[in-house]
C-alpha positions as semicolon CSV with decimal commas, in nm:
position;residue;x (nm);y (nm);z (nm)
1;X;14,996;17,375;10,208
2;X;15,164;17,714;10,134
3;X;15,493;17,521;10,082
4;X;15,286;17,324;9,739
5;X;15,200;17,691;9,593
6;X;15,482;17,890;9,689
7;X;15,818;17,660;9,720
8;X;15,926;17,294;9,787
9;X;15,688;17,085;9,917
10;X;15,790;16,846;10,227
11;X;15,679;16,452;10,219
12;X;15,467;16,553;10,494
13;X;15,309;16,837;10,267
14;X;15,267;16,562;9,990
15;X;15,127;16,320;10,260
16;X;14,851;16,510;10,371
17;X;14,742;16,603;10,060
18;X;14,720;16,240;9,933
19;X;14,539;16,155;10,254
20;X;14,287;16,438;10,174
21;X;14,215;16,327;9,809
22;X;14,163;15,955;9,934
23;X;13,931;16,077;10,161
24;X;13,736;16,339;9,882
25;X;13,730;16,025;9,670
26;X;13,602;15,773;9,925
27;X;13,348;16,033;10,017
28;X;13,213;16,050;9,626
29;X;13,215;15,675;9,593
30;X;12,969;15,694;9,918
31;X;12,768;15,920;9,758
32;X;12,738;15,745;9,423
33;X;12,682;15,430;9,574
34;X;12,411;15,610;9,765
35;X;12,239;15,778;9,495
36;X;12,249;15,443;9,312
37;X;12,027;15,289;9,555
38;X;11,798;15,585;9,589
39;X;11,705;15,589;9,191
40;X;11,698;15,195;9,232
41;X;11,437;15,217;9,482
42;X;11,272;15,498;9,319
43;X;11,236;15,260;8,979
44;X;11,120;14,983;9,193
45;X;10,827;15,301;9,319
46;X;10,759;15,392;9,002
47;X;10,713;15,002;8,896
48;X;10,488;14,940;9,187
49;X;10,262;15,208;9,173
50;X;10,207;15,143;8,764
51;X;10,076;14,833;8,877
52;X;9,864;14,968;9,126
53;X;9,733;15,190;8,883
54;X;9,675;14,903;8,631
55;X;9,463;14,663;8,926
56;X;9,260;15,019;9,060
57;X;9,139;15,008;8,737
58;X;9,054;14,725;8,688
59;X;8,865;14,678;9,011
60;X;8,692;14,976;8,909
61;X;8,589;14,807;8,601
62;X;8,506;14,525;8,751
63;X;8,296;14,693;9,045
64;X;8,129;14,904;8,769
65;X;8,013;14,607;8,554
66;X;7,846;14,477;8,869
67;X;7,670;14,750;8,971
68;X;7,498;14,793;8,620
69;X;7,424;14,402;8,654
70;X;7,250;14,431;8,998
71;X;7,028;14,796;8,871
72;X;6,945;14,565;8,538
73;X;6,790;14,303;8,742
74;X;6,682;14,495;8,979
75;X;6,464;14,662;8,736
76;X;6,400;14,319;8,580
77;X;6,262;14,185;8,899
78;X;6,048;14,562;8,981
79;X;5,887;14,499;8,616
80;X;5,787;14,109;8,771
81;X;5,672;14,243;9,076
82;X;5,453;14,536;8,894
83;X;5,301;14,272;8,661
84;X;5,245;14,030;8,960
85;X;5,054;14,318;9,149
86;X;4,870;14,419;8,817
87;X;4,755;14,059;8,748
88;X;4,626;13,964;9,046
């Protein structure tokens, strides 16, 4: 390696450090590829859990309406009951 700095460098020299650079560069297309997947899979999260977020809200909504449905006629059928009781 001191040969490439400081004087001729041998085929052997040259050799190694081509070996080296395919290796550095093989490495960083294993990490790219890599990180590709990870932000794939964290769109595909994202994606997911804005959908979740859309149908939790609408179950909510939907679990809401009901409730004030069963205390309406609940109260409806308390008012019956109170003028059954009262009228007879």
């Amino acid at each position: 390696m001191l040969k490439a700095l400081f004087g001729t460098a041998e085929v052997s020299d040259v050799t190694q450090l081509h070996d080296l650079f395919d290796e550095l560069q093989s490495n960083q297309q294993n990490n790219v590829h890599s990180i590709d997947n990870q932000i794939t899979y964290i769109k595909k999260l994202d994606s997911d859990t804005s959908e979740n977020a859309e149908l939790i809200a609408n179950l909510s909504s939907v679990i809401r309406d009901n409730i004030i449905r069963s205390h309406d006629r609940f109260i409806q059928i308390t008012k019956s009951l109170l003028w059954l009781n009262l009228s007879v």
